[in-house]
matplotlib code that plots the C-alpha trace (Angstrom):
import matplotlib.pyplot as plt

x = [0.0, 1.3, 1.6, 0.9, 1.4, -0.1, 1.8, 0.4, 1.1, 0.9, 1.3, 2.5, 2.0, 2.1, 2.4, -1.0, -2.9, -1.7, -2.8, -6.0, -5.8, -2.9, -3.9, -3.8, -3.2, -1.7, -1.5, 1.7, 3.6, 5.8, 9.2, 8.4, 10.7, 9.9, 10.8, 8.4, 5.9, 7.0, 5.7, 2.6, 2.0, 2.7, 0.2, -2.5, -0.3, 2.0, 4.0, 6.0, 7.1, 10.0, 10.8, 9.8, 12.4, 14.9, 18.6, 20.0, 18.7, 21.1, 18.8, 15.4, 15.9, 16.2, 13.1, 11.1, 11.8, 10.5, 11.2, 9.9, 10.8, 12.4, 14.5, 14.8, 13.7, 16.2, 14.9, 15.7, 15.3, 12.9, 9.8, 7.6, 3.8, 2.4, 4.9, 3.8, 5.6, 5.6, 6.2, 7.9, 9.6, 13.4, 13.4, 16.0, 16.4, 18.9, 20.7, 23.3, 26.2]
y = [0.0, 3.2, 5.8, 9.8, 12.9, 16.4, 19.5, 23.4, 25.4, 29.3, 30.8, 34.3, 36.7, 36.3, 32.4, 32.1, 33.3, 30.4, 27.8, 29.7, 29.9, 31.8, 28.8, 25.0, 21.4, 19.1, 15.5, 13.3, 10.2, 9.6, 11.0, 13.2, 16.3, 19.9, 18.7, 16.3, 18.9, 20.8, 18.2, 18.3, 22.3, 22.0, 19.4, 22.6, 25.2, 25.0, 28.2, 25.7, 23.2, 24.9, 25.2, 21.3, 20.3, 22.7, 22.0, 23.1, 25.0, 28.1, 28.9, 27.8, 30.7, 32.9, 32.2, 31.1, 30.7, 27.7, 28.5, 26.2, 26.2, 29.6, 28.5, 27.8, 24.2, 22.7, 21.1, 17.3, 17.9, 15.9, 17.3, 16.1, 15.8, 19.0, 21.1, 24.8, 25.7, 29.2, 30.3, 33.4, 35.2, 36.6, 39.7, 41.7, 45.2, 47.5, 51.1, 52.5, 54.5]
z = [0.0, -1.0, 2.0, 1.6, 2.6, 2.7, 2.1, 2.2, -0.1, -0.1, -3.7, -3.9, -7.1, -9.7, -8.9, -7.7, -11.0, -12.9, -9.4, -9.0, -5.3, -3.2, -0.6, -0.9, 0.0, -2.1, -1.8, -2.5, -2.1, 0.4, 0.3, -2.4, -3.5, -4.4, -7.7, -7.4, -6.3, -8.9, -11.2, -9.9, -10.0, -13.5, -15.0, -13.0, -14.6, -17.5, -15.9, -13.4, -16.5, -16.7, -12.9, -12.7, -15.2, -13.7, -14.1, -11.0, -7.6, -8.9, -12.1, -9.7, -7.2, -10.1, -11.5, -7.9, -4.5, -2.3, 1.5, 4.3, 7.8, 7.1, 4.8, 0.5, -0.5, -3.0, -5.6, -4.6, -0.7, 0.5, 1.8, 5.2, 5.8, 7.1, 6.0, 4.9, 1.2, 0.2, -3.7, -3.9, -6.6, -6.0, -5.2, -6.3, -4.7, -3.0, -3.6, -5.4, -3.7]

ax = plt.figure().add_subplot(projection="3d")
ax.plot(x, y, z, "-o")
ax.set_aspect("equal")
plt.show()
């Protein structure tokens, strides 16, 4: 029997346009990834088929952010039941001198 798990997921703009809710659970295997996850988000929205067949974490967090427990979700890190995801974009800011 194949075990599951439930994740939350917060979508920030302009993430959650293409999900069609800023707020959700998703269910997945056991010992699923963000990738995995990724997968998922894109068969609702073709926006994340890019960020699901990602090459590495590096060119991920420029296009979208993951953080959980305060921190950025790589893309083959494991993810746990319960856990709240948020999808952010990178924010790029700062002054000149």
């Amino acid at each position: 029997m194949n075990s599951s798990m439930q994740v939350k997921v917060e979508a920030h703009p302009p993430f959650r346009a293409g999900l069609g809710a800023g707020r959700f659970v998703m269910d997945l295997p056991d010992g699923s990834t963000l990738r995995d996850l990724l997968c998922q988000l894109a068969r609702q929205s073709g926006d994340f088929r890019t960020f699901a067949s990602a090459m590495k974490d590096e060119w991920l967090w420029g296009q979208l952010l993951v953080h959980a427990r305060g921190e950025i979700v790589r893309l083959d890190e494991r993810l746990h039941d319960g856990e709240c995801l948020e999808l952010l974009p990178p924010i790029a800011g700062g002054c000149a001198s």
